[in-house]
C-alpha positions as CSV (number, residue, x, y, z in Angstrom):
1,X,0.0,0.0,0.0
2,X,1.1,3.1,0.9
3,X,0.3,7.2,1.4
4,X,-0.2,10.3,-0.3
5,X,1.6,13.2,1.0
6,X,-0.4,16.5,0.5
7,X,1.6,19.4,1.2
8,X,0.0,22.9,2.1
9,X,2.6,25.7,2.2
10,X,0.9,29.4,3.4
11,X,1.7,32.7,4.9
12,X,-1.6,32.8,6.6
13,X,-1.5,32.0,10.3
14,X,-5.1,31.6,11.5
15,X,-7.3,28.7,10.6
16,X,-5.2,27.0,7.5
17,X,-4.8,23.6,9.1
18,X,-8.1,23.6,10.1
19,X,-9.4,24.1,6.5
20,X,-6.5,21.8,5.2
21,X,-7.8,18.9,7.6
22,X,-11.6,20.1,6.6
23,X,-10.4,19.4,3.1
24,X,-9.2,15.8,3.9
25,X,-11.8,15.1,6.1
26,X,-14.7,16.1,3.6
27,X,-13.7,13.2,1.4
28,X,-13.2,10.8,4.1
29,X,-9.5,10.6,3.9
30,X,-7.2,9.0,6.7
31,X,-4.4,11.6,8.0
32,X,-1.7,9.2,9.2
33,X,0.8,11.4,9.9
34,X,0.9,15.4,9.8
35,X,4.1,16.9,9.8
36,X,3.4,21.3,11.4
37,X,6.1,23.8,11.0
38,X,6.6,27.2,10.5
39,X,9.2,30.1,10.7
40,X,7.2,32.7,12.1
41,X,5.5,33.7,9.0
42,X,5.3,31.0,6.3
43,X,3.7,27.6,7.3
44,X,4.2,24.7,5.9
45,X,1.7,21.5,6.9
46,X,2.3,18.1,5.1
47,X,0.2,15.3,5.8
48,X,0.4,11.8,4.6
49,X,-3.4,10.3,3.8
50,X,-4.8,7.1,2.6
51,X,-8.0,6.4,1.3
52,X,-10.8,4.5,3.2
53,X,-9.1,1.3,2.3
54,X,-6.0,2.4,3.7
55,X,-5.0,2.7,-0.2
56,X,-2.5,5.5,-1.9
57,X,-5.2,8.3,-3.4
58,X,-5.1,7.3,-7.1
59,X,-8.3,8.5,-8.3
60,X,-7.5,11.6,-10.4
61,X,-10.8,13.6,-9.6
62,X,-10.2,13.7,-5.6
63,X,-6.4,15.1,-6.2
64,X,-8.1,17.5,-8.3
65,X,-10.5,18.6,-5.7
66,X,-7.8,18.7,-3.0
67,X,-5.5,21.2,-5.3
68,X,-8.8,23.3,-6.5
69,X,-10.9,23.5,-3.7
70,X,-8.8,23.5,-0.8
71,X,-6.1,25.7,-2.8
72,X,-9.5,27.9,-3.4
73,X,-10.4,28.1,0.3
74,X,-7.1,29.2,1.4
75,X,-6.7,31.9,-0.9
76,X,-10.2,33.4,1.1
77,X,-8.1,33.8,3.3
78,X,-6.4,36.6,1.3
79,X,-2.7,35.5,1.8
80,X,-0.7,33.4,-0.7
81,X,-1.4,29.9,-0.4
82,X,-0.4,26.4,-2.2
83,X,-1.2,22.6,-2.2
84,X,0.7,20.1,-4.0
85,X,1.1,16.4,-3.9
């Protein structure tokens, strides 16, 4: 098997893990592991997620959705924001 790693770099400091878990958590995705750091101003929150199945995310249209519409509710947040896999 194995995990995704969904990484979600921002300069905002309120509420961006909580919408990046949101995210995740609206399509029933398993965070394993979350890695949190910052430097004072840019964070930077990676997560490693598995399907229901425990399975790698393969399925094209959920990456999509991770990088549109959690990418989308970040930048709400007015600051600079990015998710990548």
């Amino acid at each position: 098997m194995g995990e995704s790693v969904v990484q979600v770099d921002s300069a905002r400091k309120r509420g961006v893990l909580l919408e990046a878990v949101q995210v995740l958590a609206d399509l029933d995705l398993s965070i394993n592991k979350a890695y949190i750091s910052s430097d004072g101003r840019w964070f930077m929150d990676v997560f490693h997620v598995t399907d229901r199945l425990g399975r790698k995310l393969t399925d094209d249209s959920v990456i999509t959705y991770i990088e549109q519409v959690g990418l989308a509710r970040l930048r709400r947040k007015e600051r600079p924001s990015r998710v990548c896999f």
